[in-house]
C-alpha positions as CSV (number, residue, x, y, z in Angstrom):
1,X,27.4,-16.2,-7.0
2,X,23.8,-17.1,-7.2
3,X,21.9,-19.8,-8.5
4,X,20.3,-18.1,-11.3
5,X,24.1,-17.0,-12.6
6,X,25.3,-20.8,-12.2
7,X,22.2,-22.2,-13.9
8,X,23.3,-19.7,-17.1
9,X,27.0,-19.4,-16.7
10,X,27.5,-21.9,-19.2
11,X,25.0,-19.9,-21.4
12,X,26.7,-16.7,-21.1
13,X,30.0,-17.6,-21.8
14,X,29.3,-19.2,-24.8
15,X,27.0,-16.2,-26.4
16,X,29.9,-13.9,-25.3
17,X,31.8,-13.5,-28.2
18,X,29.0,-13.1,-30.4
19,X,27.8,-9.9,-31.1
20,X,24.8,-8.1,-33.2
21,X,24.5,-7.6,-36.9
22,X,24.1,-3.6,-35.6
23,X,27.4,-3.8,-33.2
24,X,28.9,-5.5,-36.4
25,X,28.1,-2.4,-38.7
26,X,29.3,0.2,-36.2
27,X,32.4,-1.2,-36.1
28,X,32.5,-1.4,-40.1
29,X,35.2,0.9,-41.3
30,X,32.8,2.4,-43.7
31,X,30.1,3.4,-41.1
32,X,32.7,5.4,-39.8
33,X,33.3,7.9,-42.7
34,X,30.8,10.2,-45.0
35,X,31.9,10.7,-48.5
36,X,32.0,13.9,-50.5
37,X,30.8,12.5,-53.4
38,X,27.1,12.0,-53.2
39,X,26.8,8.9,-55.8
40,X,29.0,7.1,-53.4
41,X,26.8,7.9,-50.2
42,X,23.6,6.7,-51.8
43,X,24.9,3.5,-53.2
44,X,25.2,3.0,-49.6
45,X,22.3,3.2,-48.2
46,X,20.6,1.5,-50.9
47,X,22.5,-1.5,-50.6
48,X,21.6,-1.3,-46.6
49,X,18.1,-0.5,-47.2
50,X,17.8,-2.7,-50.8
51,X,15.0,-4.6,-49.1
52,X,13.0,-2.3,-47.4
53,X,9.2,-1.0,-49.2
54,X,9.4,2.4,-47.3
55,X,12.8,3.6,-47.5
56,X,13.0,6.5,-50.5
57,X,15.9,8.5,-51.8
58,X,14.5,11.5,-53.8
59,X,17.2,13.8,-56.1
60,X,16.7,17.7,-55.3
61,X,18.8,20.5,-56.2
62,X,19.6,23.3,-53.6
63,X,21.1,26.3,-54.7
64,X,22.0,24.3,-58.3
65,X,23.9,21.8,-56.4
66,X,23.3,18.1,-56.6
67,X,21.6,16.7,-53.0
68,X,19.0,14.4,-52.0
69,X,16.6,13.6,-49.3
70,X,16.8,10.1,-47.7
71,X,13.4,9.3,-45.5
72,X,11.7,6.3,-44.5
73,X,8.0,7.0,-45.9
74,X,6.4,5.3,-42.5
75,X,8.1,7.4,-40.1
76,X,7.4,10.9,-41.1
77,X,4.3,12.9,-42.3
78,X,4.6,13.3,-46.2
79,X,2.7,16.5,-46.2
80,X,5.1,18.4,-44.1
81,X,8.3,17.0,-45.8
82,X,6.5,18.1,-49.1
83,X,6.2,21.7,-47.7
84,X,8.9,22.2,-45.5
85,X,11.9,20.6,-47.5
86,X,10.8,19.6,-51.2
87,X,9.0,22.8,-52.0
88,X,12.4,24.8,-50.1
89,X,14.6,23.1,-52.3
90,X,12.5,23.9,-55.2
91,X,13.1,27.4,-54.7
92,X,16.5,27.5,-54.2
93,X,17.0,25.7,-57.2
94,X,16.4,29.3,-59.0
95,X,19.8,30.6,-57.8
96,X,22.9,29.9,-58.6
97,X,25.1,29.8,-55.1
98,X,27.5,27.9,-54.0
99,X,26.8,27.4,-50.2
100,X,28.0,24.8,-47.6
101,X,25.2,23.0,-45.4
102,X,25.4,25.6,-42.5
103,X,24.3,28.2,-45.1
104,X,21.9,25.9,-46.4
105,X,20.0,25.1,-43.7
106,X,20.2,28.5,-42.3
107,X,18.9,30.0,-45.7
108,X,16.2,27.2,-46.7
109,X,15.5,25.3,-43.6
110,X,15.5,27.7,-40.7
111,X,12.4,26.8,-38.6
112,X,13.0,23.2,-38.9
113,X,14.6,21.3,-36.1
114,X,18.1,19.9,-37.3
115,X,21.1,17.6,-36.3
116,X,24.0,17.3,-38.6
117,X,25.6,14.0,-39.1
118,X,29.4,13.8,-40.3
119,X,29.4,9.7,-40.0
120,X,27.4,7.0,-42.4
121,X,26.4,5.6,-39.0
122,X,25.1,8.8,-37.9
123,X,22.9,9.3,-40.9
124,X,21.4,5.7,-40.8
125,X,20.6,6.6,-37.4
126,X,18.4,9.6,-37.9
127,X,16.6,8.0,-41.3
128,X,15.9,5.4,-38.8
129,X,14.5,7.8,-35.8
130,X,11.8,9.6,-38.4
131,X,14.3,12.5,-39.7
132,X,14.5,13.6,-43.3
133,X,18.3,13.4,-43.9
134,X,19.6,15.8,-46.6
135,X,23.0,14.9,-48.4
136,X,24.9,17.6,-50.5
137,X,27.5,16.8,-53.7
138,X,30.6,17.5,-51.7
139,X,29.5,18.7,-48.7
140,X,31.5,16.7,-45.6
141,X,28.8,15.8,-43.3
142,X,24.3,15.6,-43.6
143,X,21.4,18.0,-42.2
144,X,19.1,15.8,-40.9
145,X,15.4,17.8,-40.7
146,X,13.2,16.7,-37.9
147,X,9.9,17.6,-40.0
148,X,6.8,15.7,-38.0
149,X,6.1,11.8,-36.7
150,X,3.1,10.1,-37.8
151,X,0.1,10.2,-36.0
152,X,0.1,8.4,-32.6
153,X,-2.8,7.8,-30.1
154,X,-4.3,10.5,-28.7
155,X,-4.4,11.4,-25.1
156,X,-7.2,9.7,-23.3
157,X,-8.3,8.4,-19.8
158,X,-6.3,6.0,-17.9
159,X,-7.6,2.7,-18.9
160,X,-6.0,0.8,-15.4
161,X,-7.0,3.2,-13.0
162,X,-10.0,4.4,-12.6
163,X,-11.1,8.8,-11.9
164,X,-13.9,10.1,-10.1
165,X,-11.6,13.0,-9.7
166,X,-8.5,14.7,-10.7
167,X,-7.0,15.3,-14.3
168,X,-8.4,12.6,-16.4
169,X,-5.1,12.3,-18.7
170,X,-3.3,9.3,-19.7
171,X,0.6,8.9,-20.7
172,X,0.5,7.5,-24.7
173,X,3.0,5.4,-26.4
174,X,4.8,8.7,-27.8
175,X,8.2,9.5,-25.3
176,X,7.6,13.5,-26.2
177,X,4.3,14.0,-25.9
178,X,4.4,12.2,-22.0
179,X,7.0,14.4,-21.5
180,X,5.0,17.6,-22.1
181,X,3.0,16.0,-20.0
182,X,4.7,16.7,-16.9
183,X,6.3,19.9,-18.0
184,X,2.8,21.3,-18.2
185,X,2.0,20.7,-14.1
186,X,5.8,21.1,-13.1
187,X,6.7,24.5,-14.6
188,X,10.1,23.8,-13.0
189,X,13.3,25.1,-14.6
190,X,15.2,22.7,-12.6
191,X,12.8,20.0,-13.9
192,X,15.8,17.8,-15.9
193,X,15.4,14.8,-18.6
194,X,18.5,13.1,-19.2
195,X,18.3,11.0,-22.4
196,X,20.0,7.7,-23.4
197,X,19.5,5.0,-26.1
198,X,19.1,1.3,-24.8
199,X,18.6,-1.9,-26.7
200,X,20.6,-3.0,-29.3
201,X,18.0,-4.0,-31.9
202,X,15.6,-1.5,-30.8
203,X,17.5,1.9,-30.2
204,X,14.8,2.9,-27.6
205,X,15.0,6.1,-25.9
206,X,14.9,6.1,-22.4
207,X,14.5,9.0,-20.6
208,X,15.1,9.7,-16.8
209,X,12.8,12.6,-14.8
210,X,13.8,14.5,-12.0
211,X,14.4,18.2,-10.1
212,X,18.0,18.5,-9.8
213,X,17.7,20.7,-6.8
214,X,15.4,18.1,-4.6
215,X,16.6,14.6,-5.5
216,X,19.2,12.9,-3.4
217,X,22.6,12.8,-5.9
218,X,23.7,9.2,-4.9
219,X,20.3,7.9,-5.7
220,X,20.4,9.7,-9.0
221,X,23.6,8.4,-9.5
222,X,22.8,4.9,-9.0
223,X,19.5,4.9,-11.2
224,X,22.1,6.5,-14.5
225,X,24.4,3.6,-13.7
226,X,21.6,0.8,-13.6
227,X,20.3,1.7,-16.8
228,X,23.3,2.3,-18.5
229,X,24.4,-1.3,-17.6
230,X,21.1,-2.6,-19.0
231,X,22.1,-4.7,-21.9
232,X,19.1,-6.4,-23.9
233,X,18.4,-6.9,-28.1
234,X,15.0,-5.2,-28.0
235,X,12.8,-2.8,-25.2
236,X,8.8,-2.7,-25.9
237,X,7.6,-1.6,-22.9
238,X,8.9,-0.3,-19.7
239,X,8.3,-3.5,-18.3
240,X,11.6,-4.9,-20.0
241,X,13.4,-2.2,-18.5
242,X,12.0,-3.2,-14.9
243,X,13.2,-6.4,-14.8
244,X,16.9,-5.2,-14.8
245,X,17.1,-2.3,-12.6
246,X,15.2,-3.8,-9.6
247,X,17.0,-4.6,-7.1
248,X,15.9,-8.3,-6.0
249,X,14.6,-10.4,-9.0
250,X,13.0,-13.4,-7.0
251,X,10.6,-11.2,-4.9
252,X,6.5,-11.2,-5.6
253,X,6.3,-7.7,-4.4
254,X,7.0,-4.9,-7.2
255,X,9.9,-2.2,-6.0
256,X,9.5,-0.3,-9.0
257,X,6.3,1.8,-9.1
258,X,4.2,1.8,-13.1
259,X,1.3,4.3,-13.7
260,X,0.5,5.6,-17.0
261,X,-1.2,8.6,-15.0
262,X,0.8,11.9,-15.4
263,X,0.0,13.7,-12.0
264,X,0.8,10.8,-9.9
265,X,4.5,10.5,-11.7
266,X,4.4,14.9,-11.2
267,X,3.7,14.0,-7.8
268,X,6.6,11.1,-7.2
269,X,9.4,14.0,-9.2
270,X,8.1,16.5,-6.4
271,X,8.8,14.3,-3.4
272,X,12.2,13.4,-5.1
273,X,11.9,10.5,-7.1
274,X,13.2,9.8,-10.9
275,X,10.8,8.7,-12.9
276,X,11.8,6.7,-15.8
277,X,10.1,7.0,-19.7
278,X,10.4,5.0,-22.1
279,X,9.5,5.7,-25.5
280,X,6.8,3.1,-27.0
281,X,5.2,2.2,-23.4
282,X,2.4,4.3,-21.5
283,X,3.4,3.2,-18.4
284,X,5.9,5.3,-16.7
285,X,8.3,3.8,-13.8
286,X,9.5,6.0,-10.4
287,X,12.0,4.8,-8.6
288,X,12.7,4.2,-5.8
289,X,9.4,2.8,-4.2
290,X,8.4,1.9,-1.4
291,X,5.2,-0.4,0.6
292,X,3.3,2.2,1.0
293,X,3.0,3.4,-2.4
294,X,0.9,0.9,-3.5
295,X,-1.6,2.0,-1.1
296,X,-1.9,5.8,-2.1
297,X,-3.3,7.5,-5.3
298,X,-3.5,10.6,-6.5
299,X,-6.8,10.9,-6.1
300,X,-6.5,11.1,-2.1
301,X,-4.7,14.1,-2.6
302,X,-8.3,15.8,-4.3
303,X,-10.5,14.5,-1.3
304,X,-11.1,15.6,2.1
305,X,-8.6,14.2,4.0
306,X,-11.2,11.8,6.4
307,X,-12.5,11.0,3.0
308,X,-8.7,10.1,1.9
309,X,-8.0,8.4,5.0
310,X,-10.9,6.5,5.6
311,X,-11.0,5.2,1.8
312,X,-7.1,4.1,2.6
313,X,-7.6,2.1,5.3
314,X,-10.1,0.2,3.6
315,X,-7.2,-0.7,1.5
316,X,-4.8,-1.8,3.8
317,X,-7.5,-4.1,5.1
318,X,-8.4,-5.0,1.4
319,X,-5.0,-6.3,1.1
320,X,-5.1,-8.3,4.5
321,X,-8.1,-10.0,3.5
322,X,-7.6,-10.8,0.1
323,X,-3.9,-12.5,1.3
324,X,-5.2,-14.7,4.5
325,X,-9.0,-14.8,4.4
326,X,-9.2,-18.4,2.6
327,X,-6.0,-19.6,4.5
328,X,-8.0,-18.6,7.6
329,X,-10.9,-20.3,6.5
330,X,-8.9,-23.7,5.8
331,X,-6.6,-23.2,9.1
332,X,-10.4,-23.2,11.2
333,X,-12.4,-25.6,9.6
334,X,-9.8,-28.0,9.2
335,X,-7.4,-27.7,13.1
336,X,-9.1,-24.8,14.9
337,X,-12.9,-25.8,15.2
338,X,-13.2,-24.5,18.6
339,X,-12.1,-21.5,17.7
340,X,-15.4,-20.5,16.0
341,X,-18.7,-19.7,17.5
342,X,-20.8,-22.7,18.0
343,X,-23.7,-21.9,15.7
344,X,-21.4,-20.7,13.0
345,X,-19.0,-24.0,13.2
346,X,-22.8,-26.1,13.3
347,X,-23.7,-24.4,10.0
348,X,-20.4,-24.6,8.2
349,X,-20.3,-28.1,8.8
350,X,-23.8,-28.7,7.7
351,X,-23.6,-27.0,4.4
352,X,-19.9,-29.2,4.3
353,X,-22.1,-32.7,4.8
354,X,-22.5,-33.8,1.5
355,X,-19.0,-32.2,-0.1
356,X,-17.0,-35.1,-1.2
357,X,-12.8,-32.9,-0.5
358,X,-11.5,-31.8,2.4
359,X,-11.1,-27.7,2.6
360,X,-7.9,-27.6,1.1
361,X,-8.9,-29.3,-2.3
362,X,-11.9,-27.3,-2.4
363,X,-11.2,-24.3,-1.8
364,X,-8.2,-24.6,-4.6
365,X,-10.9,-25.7,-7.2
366,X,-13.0,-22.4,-6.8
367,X,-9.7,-20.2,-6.5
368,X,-8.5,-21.8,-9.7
369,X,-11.7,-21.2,-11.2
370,X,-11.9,-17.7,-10.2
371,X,-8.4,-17.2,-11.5
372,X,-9.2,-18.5,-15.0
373,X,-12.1,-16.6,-15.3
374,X,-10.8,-13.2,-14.2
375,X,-7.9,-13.9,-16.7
376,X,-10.2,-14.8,-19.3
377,X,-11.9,-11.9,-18.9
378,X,-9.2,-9.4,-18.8
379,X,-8.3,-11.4,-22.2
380,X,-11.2,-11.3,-23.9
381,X,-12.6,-8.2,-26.3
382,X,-14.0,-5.7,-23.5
383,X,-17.2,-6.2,-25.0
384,X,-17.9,-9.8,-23.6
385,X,-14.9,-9.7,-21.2
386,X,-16.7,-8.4,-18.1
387,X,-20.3,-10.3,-19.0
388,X,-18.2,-13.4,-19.5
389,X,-16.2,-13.2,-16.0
390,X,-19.7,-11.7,-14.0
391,X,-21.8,-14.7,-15.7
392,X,-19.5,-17.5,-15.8
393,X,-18.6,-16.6,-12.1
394,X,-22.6,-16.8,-11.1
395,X,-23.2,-19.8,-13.0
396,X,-20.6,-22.0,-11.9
397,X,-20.4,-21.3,-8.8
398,X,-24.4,-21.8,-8.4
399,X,-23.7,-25.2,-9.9
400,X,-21.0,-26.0,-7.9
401,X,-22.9,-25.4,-4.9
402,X,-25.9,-27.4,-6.4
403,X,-23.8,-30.3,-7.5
404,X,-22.3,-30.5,-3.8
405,X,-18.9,-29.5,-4.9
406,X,-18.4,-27.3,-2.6
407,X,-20.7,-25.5,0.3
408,X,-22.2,-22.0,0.1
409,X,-19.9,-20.4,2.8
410,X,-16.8,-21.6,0.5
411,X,-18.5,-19.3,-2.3
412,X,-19.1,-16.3,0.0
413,X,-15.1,-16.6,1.3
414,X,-14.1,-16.7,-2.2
415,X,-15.7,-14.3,-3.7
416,X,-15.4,-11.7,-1.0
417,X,-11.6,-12.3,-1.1
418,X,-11.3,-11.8,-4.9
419,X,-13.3,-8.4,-4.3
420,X,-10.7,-7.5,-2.0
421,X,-7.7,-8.2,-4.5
422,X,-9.4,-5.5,-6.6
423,X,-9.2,-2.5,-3.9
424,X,-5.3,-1.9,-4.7
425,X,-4.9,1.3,-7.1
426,X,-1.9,-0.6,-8.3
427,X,-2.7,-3.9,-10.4
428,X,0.6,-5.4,-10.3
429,X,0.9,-5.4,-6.8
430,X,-2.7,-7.3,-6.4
431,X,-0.8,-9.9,-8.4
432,X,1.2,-10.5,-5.8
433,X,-1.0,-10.7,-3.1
434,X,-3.3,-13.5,-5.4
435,X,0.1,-15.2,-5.7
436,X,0.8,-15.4,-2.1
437,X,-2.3,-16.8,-1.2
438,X,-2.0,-20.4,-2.8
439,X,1.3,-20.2,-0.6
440,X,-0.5,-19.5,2.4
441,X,-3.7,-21.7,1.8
442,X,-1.3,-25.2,1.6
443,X,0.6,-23.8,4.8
444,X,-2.4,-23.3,6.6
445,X,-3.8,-27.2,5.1
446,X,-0.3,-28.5,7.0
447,X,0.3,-26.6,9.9
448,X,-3.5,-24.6,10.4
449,X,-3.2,-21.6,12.0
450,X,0.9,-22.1,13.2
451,X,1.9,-22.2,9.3
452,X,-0.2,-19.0,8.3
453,X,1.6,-17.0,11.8
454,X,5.0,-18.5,10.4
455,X,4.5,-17.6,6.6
456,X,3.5,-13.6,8.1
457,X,6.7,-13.8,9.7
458,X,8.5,-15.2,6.8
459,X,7.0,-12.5,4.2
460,X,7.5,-9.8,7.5
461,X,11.5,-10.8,7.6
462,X,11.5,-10.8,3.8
463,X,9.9,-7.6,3.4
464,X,12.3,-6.3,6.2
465,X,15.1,-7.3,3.5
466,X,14.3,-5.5,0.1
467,X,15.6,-2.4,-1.2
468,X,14.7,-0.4,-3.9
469,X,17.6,1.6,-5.1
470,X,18.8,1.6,-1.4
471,X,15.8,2.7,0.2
472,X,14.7,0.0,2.3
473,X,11.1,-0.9,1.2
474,X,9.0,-0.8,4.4
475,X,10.5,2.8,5.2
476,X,9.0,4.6,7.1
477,X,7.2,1.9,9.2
478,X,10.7,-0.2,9.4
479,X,12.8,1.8,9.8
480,X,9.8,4.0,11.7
481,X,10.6,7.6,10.6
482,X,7.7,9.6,12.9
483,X,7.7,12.7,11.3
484,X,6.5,10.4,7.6
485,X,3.7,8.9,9.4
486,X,1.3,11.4,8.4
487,X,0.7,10.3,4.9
488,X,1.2,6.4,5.9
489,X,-1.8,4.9,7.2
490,X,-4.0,8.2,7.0
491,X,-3.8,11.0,5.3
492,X,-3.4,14.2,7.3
493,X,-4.6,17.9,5.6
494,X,-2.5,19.4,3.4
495,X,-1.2,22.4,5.2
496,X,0.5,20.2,7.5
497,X,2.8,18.7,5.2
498,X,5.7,20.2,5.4
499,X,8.3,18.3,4.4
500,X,9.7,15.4,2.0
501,X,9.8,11.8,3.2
502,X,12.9,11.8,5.2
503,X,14.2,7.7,3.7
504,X,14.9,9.8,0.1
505,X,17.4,12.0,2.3
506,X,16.2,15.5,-0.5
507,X,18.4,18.3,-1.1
508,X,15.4,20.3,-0.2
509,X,13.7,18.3,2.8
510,X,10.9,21.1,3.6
511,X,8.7,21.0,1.1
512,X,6.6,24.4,1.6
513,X,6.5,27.0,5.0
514,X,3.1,27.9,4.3
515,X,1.2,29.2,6.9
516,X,-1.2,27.0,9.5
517,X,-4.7,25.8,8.9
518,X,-7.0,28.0,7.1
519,X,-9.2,30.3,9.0
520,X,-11.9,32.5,8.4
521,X,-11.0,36.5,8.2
522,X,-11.8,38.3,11.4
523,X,-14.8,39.6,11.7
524,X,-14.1,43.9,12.4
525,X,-16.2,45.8,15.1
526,X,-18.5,43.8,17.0
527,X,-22.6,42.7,17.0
């Protein structure tokens, strides 16, 4: 058992028993029947929705029967529910048939989308997912009309990740619409979205992405049983639903990949990942993930390939820098000063003469005060955000170096570093790296340069150690898979890959058998 479940054992056991106001009603004996009788049915759901501004009942007649239509006004577009049901009910009202609902929608509703509900808790359900529910004098069970949301936002750039070029489309908040999404590049009939509902308060739909005829079963399998086992009162964001599928919780590095950028998530599906939606969030997860994922975007995909891998080795060595670059700079001026060229250790030391803290203490004061400001201006209205960071970061640190706080070299190695952290395509991994750099700076104040080499190995043996849905999360550098090292470090041309990464062990490992590297046509006759 670990710590975290002995910390909240106590916890647990005592909010066992206890159960939701919504688990509660589903096991109510009423919400278990419909009535016949149509009075009976709407006392109901006016005593459950007595409080609520939005929630309307409005008596129709269909075919000179007695019926209503139960909507929450917020959730659906009153134009199209005035034209599509109210105005087909009018109608009807001029004949005098007695049909049951099957007839009824078939006659008067046919071109609307429909789910019938033969349960109280069935019909509080769908008022309560947008649908206009329709409830007939003795008829034993509702149509509910799926008639048209509200308005949501509109599809827009990515506002985390940044296009010079590719499709410059961003998921939105609406579970349907980011759907389309990907059905639009993956024209795939064995392109599959399985559906659930998680949350208790919430009732979110989750939906899970993949091509049935490429992804590995037992990895499929194991991402349907994670999420079915997620129990939490409310999901906003696909964030919450992160946090319990992972596979390790105390780790800084992310093993689920987030993008809200749909040909990035087409392009996970098609090497055979799931991708996870969740309605509400723009951020869509794929799983599993690995190291290197962090280090690719889709845009390397739409440059020339030196281009691509030039531009991602930069990253790599981003990411090295940003981590160990002011550790190194402690470890050298504080143990290792024979290390350094003279000259250079001459100057450092100079501009260090009148600075009243040791390394250490200053160089935490300007990463702290980098920190606040690049949160501040992330915070702030976008307006001032980035003139507040780009200022404040000028003016203090000129007066920093001014007062003698701290030297002009310390600037330089702190500023370059946070440049550094910005390279990654993926912002929640550069959180990890900023993290693990306060580590790494006090190891290399205590040890120098023998506590940075021992935290590498540390983070090396820990990385060695994750999984992600199985996969092991260095794959393929560890375990070193040779034929997956094209699209690793570099990025070879297209036309020579051929196949899937091997660690997802595909259905379908080859990926196309197109022909070799493009050629000219032969030139016919000679001169």
């Amino acid at each position: 058992m670990s710590l975290f479940d002995i910390l909240f054992k106590r916890h647990k056991n005592k909010q066992g028993n206890k159960k939701t106001e919504e688990e509660l009603f589903e096991q109510d004996e009423i919400s278990k029947q419909y009535f016949t009788n149509l009075k009976k049915n709407k006392n109901q759901l006016k005593n459950l929705f007595q409080d609520t501004f939005d929630f309307n009942i409005d008596s129709i007649k269909i075919a000179d029967q007695e019926a209503c239509v139960c909507y929450l006004g917020t959730m659906l577009d009153k134009d199209a529910l005035t034209n599509k049901v109210l105005n087909a009910a009018k109608s009807s009202s001029k004949q005098s048939l007695l049909m049951d609902i099957e007839e009824i929608r078939d006659t008067y509703f046919p071109t609307c989308a429909f789910e019938y509900a033969d349960n109280f808790h069935k019909v509080v359900w769908q008022v309560l997912n947008g649908y206009a529910v329709i409830m007939v004098d003795g008829q034993k069970k509702a149509l509910a009309l799926e008639i048209g949301n509200k308005e949501h936002r509109a599809i827009m750039e990515p506002s985390t990740q940044t296009i010079i070029r590719g499709p410059k489309e961003s998921f939105v908040e609406n579970i349907n619409t980011n759907i389309s999404l990907v059905r639009r590049r993956i024209k795939n009939p064995r392109l599959t979205f399985e559906s659930m509902i998680i949350g208790r308060d919430t009732k979110t739909t989750v939906a899970i992405g993949y091509i049935g005829n490429i992804m590995n079963e037992d990895i499929l399998n194991e991402v349907r049983n994670r999420l079915k086992k997620v129990d939490i009162g409310g999901v906003l964001d696909s964030g919450n639903i992160e946090e319990f599928i992972k596979d390790k919780s105390f780790t800084p590095f992310p093993l689920t990949f987030n993008t809200e950028r749909p040909d990035s998530i087409c392009g996970h599906i098609l090497e055979g990942k799931a991708a996870i939606f969740v309605d509400g969030s723009p951020f869509v997860l794929t799983v599993p993930s690995v190291l290197t994922d962090f280090f690719q975007s889709s845009e390397d995909y739409y440059q020339p390939f030196l281009m691509s891998s030039f531009i991602r080795a930069i990253r790599y060595i981003s990411f090295m820098v940003a981590l160990v670059l002011p550790s190194l700079y402690v470890a050298l001026s504080t143990f290792h000063q024979e290390l350094m060229p003279t000259q250079l250790l001459v100057s450092i030391q100079a501009q260090r003469e009148g600075v009243p803290f040791p390394a250490v203490i200053e160089i935490f004061i300007m990463e702290l005060t980098f920190e606040v400001l690049r949160e501040a201006g992330v915070r702030m209205p976008r307006a001032v955000g980035q003139t507040v960071s780009i200022v404040g970061a000028l003016v203090i640190g000129q007066a920093a170096v001014e007062a003698g706080l701290v030297s002009n070299v310390l600037v330089i190695v702190v500023a370059f570093t946070a440049i550094a952290s910005f390279v990654s395509p993926i912002y929640n991994f550069s959180i990890s790296t900023r993290l693990l750099r306060f580590i790494l700076i006090l190891c290399a104040a205590v040890y120098g340069l023998y506590g940075v080499l021992l935290f590498l190995i540390v983070m090396v043996i820990h990385l060695v150690s994750l999984r992600s849905f199985g996969v092991p999360y260095l794959a393929p550098i560890a375990p070193f898979k040779l034929e997956d090292q094209g699209d690793v470090f570099v990025r070879l041309p297209l036309w020579t890959n051929r196949t899937r990464p091997t660690y997802l062990y595909t259905k379908s490992p080859i990926k196309k058998e197109g022909s070799g590297k493009p050629s000219p046509p032969m030139q016919k006759g000679g001169g």
